[in-house]
C-alpha positions as CSV (number, residue, x, y, z in Angstrom):
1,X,0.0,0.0,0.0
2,X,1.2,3.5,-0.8
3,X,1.2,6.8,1.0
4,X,-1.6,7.9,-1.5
5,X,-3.8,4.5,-1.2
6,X,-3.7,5.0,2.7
7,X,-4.9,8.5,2.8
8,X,-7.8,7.7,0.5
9,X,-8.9,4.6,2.0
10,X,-8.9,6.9,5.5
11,X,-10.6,9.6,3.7
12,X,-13.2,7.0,2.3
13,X,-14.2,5.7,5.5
14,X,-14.5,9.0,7.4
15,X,-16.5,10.6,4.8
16,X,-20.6,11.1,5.7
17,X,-19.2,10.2,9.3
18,X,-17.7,13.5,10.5
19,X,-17.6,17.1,9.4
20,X,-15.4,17.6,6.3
21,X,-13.1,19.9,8.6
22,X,-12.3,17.2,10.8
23,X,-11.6,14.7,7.8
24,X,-8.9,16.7,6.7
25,X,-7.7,17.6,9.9
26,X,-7.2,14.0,10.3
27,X,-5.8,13.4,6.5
28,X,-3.1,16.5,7.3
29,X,-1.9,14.5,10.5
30,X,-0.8,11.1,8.9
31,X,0.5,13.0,5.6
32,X,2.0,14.8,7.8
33,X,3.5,11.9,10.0
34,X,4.2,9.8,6.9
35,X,6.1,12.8,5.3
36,X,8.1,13.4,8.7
37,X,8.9,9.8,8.8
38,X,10.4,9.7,5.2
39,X,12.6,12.5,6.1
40,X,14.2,10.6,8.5
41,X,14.8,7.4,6.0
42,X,12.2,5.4,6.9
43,X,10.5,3.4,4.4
44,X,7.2,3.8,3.6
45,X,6.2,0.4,3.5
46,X,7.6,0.4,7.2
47,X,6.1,3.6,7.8
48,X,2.7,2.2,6.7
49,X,2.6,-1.0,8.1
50,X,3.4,0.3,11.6
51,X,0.2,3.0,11.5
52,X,-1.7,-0.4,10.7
53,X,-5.2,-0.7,8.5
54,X,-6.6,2.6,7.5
55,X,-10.2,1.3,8.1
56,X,-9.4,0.2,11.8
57,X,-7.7,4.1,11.9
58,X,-11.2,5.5,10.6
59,X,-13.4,3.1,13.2
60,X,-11.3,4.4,15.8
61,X,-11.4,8.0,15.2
62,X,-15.1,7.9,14.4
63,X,-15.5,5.6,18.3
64,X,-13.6,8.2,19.8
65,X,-14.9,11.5,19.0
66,X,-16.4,13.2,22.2
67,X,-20.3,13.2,20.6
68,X,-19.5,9.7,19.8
69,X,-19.0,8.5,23.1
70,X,-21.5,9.4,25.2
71,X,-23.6,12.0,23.3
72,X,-25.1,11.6,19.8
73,X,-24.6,15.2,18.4
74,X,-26.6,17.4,15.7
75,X,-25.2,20.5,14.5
76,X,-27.6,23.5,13.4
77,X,-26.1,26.1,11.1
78,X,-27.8,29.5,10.8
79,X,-26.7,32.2,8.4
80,X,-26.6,35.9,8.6
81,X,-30.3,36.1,8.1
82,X,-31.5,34.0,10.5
83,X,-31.9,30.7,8.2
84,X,-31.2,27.6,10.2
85,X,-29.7,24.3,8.7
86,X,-29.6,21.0,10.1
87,X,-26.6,18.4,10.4
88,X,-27.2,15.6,12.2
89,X,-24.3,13.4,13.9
90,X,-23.1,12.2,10.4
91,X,-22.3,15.3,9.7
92,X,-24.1,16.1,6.6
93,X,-25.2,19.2,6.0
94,X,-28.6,19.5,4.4
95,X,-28.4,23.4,3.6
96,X,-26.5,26.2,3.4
97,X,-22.9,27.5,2.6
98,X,-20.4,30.0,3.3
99,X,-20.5,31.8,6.4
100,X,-22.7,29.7,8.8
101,X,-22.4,29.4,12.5
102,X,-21.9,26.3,14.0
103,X,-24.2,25.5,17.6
104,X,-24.5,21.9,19.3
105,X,-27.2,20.3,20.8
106,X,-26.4,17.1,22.5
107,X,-28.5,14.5,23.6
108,X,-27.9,11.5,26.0
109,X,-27.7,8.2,24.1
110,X,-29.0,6.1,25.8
111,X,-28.3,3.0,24.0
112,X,-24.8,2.7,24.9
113,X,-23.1,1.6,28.0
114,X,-22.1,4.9,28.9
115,X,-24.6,6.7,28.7
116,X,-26.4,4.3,30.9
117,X,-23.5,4.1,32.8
118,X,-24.1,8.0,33.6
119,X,-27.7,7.4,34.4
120,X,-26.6,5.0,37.0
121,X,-24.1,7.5,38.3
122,X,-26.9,9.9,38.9
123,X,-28.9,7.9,40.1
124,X,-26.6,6.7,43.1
125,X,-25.1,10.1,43.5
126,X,-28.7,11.6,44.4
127,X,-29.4,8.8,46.4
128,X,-26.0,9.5,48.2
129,X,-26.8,13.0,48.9
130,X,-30.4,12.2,50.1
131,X,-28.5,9.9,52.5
132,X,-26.5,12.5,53.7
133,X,-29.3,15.1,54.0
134,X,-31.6,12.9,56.0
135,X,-28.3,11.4,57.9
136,X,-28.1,15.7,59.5
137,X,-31.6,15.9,59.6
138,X,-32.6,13.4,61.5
139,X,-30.4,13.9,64.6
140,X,-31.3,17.6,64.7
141,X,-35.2,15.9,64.4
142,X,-34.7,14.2,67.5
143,X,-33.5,16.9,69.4
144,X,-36.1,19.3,68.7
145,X,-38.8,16.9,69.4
146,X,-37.0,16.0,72.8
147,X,-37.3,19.7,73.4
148,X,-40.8,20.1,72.1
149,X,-41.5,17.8,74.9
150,X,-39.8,18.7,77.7
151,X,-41.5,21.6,77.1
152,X,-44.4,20.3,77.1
153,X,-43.5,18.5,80.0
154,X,-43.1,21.2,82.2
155,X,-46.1,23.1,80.6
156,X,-48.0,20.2,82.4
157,X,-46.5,20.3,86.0
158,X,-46.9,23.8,86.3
């Protein structure tokens, strides 16, 4: 496989997955590793067979990107006058052009491990903290109620 053939089997499998930007951010970093590499006289067959399959490169960049992970992303674009354009998580853009601003919304997913993973987290961490509230409440319960009724007590005697 050649420098060329790497780069355009990575570009292949990243395209309709991520935002164009990021695609060729991704393409500038291992041209720009491979061409680093060749200066210092490293083959490229060496060079190439060490960054391993470009298609487990892609899978991995795509599993690791922070609205991967835990969130599933959509982008909406709105332009100068106000038009909106939607891009969801694959990053294809169904409007617009030049000039658009870029806002987030995320969502929890749900359907992966992490996310349910930060449900249970939640979950615990509230039931932690009601824990604790009732765990100071309680003794300062008692001693009002003790006092109610000694009160009371002595109300009774007198």
């Amino acid at each position: 496989m050649t420098e060329h053939e790497f780069l355009e089997i990575l570009n292949t499998q990243l395209t309709g997955q991520m935002p164009v930007s990021d695609i060729a951010s991704h393409l500038d970093y291992y041209r720009n590793y491979i061409e680093d590499e060749l200066k210092k006289g490293r083959k490229e067959e060496d060079i190439l067979s060490g960054l391993g399959d470009p298609r487990l490169i892609a899978r991995t960049l795509l599993d690791t990107r922070p609205e991967a992970s835990i969130y599933s992303a959509d982008t909406e674009y709105s332009d100068a006058s106000g038009a909106e354009y939607f891009s969801g998580s694959d990053g294809r853009d169904s409007g617009g052009g030049s000039g658009h601003i870029k806002r987030r919304s995320y969502r929890l997913d749900l359907s992966t491990w992490y996310g349910k993973l930060i449900v249970i987290g939640i979950a615990v961490a509230v039931i932690f903290l009601l824990f604790i509230i009732l765990g100071l409440l309680i003794p300062v319960a008692v001693v009002v109620f003790l006092v109610a009724g000694l009160i009371s007590w002595f109300r009774r005697r007198s």
